[in-house]
N, C-alpha and C positions, 0 to 999 in steps of 0.2 A: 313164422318169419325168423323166430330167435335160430330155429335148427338148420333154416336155408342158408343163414349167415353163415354158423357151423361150419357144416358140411364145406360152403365155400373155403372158408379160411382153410379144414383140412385138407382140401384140394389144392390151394395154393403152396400150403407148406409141405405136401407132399412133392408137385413139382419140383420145390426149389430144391429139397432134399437129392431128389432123382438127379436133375443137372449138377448138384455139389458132385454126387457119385460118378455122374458120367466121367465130369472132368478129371476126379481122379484115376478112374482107370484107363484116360487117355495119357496121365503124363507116367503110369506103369510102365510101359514099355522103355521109356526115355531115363527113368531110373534104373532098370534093370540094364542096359548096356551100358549106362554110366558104371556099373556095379562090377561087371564084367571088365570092363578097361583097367578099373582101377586095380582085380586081381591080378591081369596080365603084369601092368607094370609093378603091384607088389613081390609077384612069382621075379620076377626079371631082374629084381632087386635083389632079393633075396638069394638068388643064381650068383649074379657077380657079387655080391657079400661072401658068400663061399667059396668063389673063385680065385679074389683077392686076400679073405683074412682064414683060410679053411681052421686057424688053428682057433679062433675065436667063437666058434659053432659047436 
């Protein structure tokens, strides 16, 4: 009885592990172009900083 409880419990805390993981690798993508935008307008900054102070680069 004591090993069915076991077993169960590690089934349980398997699944929830698995759903933590799912979840994170759905909100990947949504960080990864967050990540991306934020280069562009860094890059875009960084352009008219040189455009405007070129002697301060």
């Amino acid at each position: 009885m004591v090993t069915i409880d076991r077993l169960l419990t590690v089934e349980r805390t398997t699944d929830q592990e698995r759903e933590r993981w799912l979840t994170q690798q759905d909100a990947v993508p949504t960080w990864r172009l967050r990540a991306e935008a934020v280069e562009v307008r860094l890059s875009r900054d960084r352009d008219d900083l040189d455009r405007f102070n070129p002697a301060e680069r």
